[in-house]
C-alpha positions as CSV (number, residue, x, y, z in Angstrom):
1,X,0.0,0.0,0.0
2,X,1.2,3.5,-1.1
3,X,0.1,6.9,-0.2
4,X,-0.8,8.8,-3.0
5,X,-2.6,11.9,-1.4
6,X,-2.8,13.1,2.0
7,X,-4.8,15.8,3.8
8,X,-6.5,16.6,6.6
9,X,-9.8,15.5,5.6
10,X,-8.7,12.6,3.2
11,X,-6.8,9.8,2.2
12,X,-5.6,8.0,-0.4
13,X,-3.5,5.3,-1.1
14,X,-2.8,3.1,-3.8
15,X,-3.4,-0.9,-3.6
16,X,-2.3,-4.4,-5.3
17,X,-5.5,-6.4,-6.4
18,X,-4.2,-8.8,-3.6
19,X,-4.2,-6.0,-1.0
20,X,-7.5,-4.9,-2.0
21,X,-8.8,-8.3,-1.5
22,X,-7.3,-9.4,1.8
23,X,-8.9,-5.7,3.0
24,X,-12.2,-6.6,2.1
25,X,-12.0,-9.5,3.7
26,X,-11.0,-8.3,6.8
27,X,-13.2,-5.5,7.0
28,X,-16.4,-7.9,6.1
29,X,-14.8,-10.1,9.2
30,X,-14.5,-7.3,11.9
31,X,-17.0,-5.1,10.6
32,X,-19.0,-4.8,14.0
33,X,-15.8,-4.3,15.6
34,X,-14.9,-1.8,13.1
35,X,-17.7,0.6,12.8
36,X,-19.1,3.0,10.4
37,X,-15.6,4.2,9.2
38,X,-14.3,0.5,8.1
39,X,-18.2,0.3,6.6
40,X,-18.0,3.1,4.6
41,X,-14.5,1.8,3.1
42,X,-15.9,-1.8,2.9
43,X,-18.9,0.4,0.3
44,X,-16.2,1.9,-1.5
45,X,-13.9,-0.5,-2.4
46,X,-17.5,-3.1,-3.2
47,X,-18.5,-0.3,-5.5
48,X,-15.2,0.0,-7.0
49,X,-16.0,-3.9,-8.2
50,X,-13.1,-5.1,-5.7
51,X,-14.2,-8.8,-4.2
52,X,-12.5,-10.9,-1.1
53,X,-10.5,-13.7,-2.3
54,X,-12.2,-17.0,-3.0
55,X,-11.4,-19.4,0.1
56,X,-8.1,-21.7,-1.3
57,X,-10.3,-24.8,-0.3
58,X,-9.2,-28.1,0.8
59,X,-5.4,-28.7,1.4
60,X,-4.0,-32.3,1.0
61,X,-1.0,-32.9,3.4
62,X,0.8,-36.2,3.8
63,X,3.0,-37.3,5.9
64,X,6.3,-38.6,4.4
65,X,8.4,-40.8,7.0
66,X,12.5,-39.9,6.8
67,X,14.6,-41.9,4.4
68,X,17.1,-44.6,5.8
């Protein structure tokens, strides 16, 4: 995240798709925590057309004993 303009009444900054993402998603998470600020954001950056990232789903692991 950059700053690109600064002021005493507003911000604004400059975002990778990914940042964007990972933002909405943890605005739409803490949102009651948050408050109307992080809701108004969480409207803006919805009606720019940005989305949270689709969950990764399920993650195989195995387990792979040490070689002799």
């Amino acid at each position: 995240m950059n700053i690109a303009n600064q002021t005493a009444e507003s911000l604004s900054v400059i975002l990778d798709p990914e940042e964007a993402q990972r933002l909405v998603e943890g605005l739409s998470e803490h949102l009651t925590l948050l408050g109307q600020p992080a809701e108004k954001l969480l409207n803006l950056l919805l009606g720019a057309g940005v989305r949270a990232p689709q969950p990764a789903g399920h993650v195989r692991t195995e387990y792979m004993p040490p070689l002799k």
